[in-house]
GULUM-285853 format. One record per residue (C-alpha): residue number from 1; chain; x negated, y negated, z negated. Coordinates in steps of 0.1 Angstrom, whole numbers, plus 5000, padded with zeros to 4 digits. Last residue first. Layout:
! residues N
nr->NUM; kette->A; east->X; north->Y; up->Z;
...
***
This chain:
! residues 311
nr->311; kette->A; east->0628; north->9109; up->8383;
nr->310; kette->A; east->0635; north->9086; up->8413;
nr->309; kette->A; east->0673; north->9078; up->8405;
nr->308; kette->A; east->0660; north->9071; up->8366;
nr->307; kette->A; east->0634; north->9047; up->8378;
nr->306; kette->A; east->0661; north->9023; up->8401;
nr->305; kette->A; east->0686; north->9027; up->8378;
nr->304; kette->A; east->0661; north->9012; up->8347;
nr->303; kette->A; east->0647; north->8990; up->8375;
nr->302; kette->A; east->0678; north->8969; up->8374;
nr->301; kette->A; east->0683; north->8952; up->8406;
nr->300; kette->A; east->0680; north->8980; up->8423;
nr->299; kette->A; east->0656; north->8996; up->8455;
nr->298; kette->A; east->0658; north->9029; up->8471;
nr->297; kette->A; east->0634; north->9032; up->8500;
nr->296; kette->A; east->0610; north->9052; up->8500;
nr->295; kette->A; east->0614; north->9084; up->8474;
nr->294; kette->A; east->0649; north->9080; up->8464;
nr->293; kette->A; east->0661; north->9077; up->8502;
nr->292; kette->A; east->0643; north->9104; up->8513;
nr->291; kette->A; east->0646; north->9125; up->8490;
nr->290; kette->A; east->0687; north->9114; up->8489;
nr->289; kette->A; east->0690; north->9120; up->8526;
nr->288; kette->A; east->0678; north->9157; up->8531;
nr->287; kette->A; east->0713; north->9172; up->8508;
nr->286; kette->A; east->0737; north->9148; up->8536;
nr->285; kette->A; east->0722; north->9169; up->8566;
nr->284; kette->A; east->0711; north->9137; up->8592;
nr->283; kette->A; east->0725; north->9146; up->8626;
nr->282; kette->A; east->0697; north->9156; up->8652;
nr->281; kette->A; east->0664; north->9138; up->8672;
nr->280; kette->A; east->0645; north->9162; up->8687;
nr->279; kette->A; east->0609; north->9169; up->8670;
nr->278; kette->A; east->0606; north->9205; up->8672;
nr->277; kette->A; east->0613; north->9217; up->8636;
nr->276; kette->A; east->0646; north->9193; up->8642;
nr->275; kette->A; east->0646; north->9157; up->8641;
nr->274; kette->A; east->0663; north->9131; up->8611;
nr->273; kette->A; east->0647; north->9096; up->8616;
nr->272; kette->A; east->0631; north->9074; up->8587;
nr->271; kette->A; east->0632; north->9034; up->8590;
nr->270; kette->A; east->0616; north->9011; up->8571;
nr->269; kette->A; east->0632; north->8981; up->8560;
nr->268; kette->A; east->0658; north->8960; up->8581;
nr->267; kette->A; east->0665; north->8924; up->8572;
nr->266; kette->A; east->0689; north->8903; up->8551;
nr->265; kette->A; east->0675; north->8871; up->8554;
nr->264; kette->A; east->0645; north->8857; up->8535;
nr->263; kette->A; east->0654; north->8830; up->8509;
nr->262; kette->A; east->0632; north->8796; up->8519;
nr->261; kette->A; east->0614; north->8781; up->8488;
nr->260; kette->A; east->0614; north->8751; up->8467;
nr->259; kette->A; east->0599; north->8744; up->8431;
nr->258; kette->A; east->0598; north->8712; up->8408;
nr->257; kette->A; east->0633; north->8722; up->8392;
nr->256; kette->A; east->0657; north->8740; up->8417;
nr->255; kette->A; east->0653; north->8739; up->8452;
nr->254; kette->A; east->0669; north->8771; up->8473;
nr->253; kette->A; east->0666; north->8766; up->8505;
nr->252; kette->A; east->0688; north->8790; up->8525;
nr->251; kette->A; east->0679; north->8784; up->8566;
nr->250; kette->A; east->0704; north->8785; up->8596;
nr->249; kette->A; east->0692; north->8755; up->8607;
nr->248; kette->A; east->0659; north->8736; up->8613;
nr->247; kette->A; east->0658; north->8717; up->8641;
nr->246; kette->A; east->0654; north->8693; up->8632;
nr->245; kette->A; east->0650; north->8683; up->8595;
nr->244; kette->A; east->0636; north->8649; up->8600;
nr->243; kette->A; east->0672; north->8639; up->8611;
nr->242; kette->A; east->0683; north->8630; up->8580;
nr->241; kette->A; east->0709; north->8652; up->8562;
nr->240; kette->A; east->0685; north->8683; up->8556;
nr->239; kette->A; east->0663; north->8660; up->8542;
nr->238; kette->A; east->0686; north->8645; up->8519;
nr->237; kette->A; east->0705; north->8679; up->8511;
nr->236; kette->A; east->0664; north->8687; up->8494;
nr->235; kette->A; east->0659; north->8654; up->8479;
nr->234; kette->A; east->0694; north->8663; up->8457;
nr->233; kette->A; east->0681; north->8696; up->8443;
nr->232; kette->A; east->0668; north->8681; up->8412;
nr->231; kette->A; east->0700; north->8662; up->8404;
nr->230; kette->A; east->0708; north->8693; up->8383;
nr->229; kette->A; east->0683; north->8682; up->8356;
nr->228; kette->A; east->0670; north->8714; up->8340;
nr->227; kette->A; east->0633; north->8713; up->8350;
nr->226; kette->A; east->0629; north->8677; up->8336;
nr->225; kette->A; east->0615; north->8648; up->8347;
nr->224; kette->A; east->0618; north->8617; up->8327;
nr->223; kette->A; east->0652; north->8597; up->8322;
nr->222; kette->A; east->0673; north->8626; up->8326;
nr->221; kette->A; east->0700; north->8610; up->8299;
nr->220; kette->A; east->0715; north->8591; up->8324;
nr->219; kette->A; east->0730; north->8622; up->8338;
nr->218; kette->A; east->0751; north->8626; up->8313;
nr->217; kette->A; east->0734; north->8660; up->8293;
nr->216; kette->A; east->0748; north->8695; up->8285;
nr->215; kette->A; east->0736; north->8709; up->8256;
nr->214; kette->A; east->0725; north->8742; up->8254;
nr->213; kette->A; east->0734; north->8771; up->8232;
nr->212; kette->A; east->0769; north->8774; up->8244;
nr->211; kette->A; east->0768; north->8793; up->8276;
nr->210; kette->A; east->0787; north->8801; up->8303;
nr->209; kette->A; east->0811; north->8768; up->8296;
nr->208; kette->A; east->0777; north->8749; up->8299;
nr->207; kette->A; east->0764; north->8769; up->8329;
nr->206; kette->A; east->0795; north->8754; up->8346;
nr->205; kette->A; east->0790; north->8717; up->8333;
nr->204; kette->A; east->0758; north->8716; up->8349;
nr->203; kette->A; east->0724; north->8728; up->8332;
nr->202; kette->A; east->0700; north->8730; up->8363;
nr->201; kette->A; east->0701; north->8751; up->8395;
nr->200; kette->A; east->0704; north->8744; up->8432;
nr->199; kette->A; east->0704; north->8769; up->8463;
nr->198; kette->A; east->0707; north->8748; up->8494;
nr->197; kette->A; east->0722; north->8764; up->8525;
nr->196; kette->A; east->0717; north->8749; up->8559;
nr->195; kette->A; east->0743; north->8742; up->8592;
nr->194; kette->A; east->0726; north->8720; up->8621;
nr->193; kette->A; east->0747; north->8700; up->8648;
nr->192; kette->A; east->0741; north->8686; up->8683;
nr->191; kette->A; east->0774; north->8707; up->8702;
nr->190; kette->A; east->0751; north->8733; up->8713;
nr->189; kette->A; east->0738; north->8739; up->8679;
nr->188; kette->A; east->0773; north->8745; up->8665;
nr->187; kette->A; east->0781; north->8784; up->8672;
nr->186; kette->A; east->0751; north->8800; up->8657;
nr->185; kette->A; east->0746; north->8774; up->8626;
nr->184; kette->A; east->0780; north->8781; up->8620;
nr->183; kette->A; east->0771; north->8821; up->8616;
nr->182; kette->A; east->0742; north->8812; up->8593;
nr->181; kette->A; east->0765; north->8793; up->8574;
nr->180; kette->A; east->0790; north->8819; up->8570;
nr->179; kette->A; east->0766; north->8841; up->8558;
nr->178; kette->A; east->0755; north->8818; up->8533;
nr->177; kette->A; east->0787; north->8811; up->8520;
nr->176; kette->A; east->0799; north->8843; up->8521;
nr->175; kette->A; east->0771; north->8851; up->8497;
nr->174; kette->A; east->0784; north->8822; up->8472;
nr->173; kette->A; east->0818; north->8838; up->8477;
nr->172; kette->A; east->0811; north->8867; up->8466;
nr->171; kette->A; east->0788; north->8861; up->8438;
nr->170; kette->A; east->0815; north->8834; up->8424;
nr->169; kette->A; east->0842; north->8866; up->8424;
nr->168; kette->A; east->0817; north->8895; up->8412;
nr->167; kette->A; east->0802; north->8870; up->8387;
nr->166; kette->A; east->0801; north->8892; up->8353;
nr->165; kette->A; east->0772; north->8902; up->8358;
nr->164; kette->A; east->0747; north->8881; up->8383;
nr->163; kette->A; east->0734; north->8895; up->8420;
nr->162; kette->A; east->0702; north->8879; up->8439;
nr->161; kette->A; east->0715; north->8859; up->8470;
nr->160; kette->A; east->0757; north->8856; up->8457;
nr->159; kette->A; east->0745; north->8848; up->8418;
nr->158; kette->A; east->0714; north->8831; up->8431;
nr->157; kette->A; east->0737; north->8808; up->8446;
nr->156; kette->A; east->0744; north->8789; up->8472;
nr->155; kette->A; east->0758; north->8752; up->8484;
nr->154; kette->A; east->0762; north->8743; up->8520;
nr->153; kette->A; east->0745; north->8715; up->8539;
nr->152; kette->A; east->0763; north->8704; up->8571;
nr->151; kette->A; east->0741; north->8683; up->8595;
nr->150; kette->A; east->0747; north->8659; up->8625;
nr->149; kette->A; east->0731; north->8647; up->8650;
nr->148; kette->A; east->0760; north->8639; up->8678;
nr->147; kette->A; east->0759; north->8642; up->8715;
nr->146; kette->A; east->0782; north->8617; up->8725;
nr->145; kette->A; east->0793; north->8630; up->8761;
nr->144; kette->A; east->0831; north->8633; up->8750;
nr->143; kette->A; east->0823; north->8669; up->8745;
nr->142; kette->A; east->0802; north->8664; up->8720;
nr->141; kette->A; east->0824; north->8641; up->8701;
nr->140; kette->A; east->0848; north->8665; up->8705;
nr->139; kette->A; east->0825; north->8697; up->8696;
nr->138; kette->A; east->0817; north->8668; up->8665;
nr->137; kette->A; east->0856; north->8661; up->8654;
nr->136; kette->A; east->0864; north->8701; up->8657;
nr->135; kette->A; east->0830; north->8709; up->8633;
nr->134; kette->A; east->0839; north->8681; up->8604;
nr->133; kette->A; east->0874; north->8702; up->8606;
nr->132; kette->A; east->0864; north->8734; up->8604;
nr->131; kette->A; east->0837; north->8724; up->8582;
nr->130; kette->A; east->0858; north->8711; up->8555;
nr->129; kette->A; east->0880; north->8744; up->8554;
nr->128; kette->A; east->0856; north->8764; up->8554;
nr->127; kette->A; east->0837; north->8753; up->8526;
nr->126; kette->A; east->0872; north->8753; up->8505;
nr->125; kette->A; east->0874; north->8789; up->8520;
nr->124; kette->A; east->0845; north->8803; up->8504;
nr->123; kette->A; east->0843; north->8777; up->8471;
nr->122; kette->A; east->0876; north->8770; up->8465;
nr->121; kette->A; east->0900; north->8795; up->8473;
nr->120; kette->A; east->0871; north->8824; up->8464;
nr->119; kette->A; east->0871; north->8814; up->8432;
nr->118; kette->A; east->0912; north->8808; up->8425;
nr->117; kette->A; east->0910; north->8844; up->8444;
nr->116; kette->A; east->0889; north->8863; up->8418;
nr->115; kette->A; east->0905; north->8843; up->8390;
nr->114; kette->A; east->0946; north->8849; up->8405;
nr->113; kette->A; east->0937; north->8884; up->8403;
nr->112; kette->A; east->0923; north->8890; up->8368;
nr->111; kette->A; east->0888; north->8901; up->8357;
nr->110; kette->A; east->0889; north->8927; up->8324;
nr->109; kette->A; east->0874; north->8952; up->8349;
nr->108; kette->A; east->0847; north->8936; up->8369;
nr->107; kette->A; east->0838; north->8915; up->8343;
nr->106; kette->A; east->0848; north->8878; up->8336;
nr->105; kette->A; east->0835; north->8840; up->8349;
nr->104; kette->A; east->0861; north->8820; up->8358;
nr->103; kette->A; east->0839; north->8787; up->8374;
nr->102; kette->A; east->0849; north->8765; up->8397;
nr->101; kette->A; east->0830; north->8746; up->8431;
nr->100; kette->A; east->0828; north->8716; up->8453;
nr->99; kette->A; east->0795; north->8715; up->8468;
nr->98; kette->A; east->0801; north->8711; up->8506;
nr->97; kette->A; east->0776; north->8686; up->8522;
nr->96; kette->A; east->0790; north->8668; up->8552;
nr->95; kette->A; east->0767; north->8648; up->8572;
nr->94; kette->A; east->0772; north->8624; up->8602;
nr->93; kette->A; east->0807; north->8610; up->8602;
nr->92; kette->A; east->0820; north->8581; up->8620;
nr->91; kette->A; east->0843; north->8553; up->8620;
nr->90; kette->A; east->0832; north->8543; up->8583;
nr->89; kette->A; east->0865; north->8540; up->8559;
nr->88; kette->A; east->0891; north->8560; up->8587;
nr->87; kette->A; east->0863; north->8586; up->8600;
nr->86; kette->A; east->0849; north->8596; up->8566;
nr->85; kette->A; east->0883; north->8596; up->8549;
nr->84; kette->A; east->0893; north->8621; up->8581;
nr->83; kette->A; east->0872; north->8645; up->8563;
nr->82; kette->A; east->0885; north->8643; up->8535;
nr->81; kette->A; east->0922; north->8646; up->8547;
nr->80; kette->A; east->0917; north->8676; up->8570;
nr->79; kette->A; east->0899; north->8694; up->8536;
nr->78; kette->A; east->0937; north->8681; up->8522;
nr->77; kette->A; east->0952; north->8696; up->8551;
nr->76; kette->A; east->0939; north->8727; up->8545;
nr->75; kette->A; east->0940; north->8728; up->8509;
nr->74; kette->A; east->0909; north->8748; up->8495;
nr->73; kette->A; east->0890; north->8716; up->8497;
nr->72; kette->A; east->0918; north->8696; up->8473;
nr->71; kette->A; east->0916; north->8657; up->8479;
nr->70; kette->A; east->0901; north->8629; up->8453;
nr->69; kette->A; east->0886; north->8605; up->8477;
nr->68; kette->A; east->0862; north->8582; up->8468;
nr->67; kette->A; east->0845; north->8556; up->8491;
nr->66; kette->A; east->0807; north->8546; up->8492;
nr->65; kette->A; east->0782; north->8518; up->8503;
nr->64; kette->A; east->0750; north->8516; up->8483;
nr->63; kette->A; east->0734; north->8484; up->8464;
nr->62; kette->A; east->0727; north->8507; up->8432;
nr->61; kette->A; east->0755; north->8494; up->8415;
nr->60; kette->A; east->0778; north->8504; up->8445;
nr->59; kette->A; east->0761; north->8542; up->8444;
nr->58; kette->A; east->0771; north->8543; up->8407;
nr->57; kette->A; east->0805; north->8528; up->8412;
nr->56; kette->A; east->0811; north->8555; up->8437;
nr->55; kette->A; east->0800; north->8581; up->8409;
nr->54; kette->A; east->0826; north->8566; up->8385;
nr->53; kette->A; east->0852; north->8565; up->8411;
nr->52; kette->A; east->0850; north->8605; up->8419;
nr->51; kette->A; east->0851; north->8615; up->8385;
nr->50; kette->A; east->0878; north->8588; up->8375;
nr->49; kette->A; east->0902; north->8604; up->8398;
nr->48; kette->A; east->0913; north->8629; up->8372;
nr->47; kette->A; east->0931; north->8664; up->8380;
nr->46; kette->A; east->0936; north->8692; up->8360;
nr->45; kette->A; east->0928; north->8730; up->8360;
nr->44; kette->A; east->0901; north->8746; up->8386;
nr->43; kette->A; east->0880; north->8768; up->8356;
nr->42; kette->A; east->0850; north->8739; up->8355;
nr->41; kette->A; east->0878; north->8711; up->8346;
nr->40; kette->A; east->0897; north->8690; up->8375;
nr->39; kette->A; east->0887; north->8658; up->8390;
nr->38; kette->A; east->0896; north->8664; up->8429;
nr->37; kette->A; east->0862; north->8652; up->8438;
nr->36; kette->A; east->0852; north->8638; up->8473;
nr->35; kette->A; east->0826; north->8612; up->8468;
nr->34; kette->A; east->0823; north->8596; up->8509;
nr->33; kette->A; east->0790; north->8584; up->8511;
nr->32; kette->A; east->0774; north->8554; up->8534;
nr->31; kette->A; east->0734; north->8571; up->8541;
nr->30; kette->A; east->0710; north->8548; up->8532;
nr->29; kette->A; east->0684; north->8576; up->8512;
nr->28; kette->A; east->0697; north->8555; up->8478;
nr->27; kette->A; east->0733; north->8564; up->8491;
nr->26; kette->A; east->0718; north->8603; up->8501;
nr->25; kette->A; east->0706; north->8605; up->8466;
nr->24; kette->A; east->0739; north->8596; up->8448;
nr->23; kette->A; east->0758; north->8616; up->8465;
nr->22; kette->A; east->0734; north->8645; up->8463;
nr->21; kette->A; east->0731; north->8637; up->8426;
nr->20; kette->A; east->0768; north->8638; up->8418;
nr->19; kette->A; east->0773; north->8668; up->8436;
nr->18; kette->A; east->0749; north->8691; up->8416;
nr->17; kette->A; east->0762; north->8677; up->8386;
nr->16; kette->A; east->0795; north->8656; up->8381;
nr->15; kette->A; east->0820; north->8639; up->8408;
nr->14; kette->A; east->0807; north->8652; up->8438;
nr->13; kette->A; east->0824; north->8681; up->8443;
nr->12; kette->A; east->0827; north->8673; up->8481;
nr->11; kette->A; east->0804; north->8653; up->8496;
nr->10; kette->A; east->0807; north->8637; up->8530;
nr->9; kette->A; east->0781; north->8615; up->8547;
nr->8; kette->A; east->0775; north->8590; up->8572;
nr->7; kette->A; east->0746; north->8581; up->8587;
nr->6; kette->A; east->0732; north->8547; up->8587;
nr->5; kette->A; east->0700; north->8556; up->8568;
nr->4; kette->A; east->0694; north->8587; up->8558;
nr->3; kette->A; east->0658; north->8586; up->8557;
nr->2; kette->A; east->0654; north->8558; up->8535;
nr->1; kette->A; east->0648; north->8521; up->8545;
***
């Protein structure tokens, strides 16, 4: 028996990649999956069903029990429909793991409209969207006197946690995403239920349209550990599925290779206080806040900024 076994769990984008092994993972961990994957390219375009039907193929081969569904997440009523799939095929749900994603990757100023909000459609309010509705079934369930135990596992990036050129609309969202977990994980522990982030990496079909001098691999190919496989993550969403992982929630995890960590929140650093010559507490002059700030507590991603602003 795995540690998943007998829930029930929803994954979106889990046709190829990342998705693909956390379906796959949580079937051989016992959970009964619903593959959610609307079958288009990395940029959004297109439609195939045969990405979602392949993977539930996988998990039957395997001896697992899974459904496909091939629904939008940034349509309302199709995030409605996924999540209904769950209830309809399994009478339950337990888990829902939101990695459906696209990729339009361009620079601040050459970046078009309909790619910053095609981005933000599907991955910020796509994750919305499922756990709006996976959150109204459980405060019902809840409320009904069936406490559930249930888990919702998000998908980050470093290009939301850490900054990436070139990304502005995918950063965005990604660090909406975590944000917006944290806040879920806020309103939903009453009602029985836990909200993570995972942070996976690997060579996916998106880092493959970003870059041309790797090859992409089927995920048969991984057939000995390797750094790069973006099933690597998948043991991660299994534990947060299972209930092992009470109660943590609110967390980023980012897994990627053989290494894990926990992201540190935003926090406050040190503080500095504006007084007058006798210690009372005054309005900060605009001319005294740059020493201070350059001095102690400016900080960039590029250190070439960071040591210019200092010198």
């Amino acid at each position: 028996m795995g540690i998943c076994e007998g829930k029930v769990a929803v994954v979106t984008g889990a046709g190829n990649g990342v998705g693909r092994g956390e379906a796959i993972e949580l079937a051989d961990q016992g959970a009964t999956v619903v593959v959610n994957d609307l079958g288009g390219d990395v940029s959004g375009q297109g439609a195939d069903k045969r990405a979602a039907d392949e993977v539930v193929d996988v998990i039957k081969g395997r001896g697992g029990e899974a459904v496909a569904n091939y629904d939008d997440v940034s349509d309302f009523n199709g995030a409605k429909n996924i999540i209904g799939t769950a209830l309809d095929a399994f009478g339950r749900l337990d888990v829902l793991v939101n990695n459906a994603g696209i990729l339009r990757d361009k620079m601040l100023f050459t970046m078009g409209e309909e790619d910053f909000d095609s981005v933000i459609r599907v991955h910020l309010k796509g994750t919305w969207n499922t756990m709006h509705h996976a959150s109204a079934h459980w405060r019902e369930q809840s409320k009904a006197g069936d406490q559930p135990s249930a888990s919702i596992v998000n998908t980050v990036s470093s290009a939301g946690l850490q900054g990436q050129a070139s990304q502005s609309n995918y950063g965005a969202a990604k660090a909406g995403i975590a944000a917006m977990t944290v806040i879920a994980s806020l309103e939903l522990s009453r009602y029985g239920v836990r909200a993570n982030c995972i942070g996976p990496g690997g060579f996916t079909r998106m880092v493959g349209v970003a870059r041309d001098d790797i090859k992409i691999k089927h995920p048969e190919e991984y057939t000995e550990f390797d750094a790069m496989n973006p099933g690597n993550s998948a043991p991660g969403v299994a534990w947060l599925a299972s209930d092992e992982s009470k109660p943590t929630t609110g967390q980023v995890i980012r897994l990627v290779g053989n290494s894990i960590c926990v992201y540190s929140p935003w926090e406050m650093g040190e503080q500095f206080f504006s007084t007058d010559q006798d210690g009372n507490p005054t309005r900060w002059d605009a001319a005294a806040i740059g020493p201070i700030l350059n001095k102690y507590a400016f900080k960039s991603i590029n250190p070439g900024i960071a040591a210019q602003s200092r010198s």
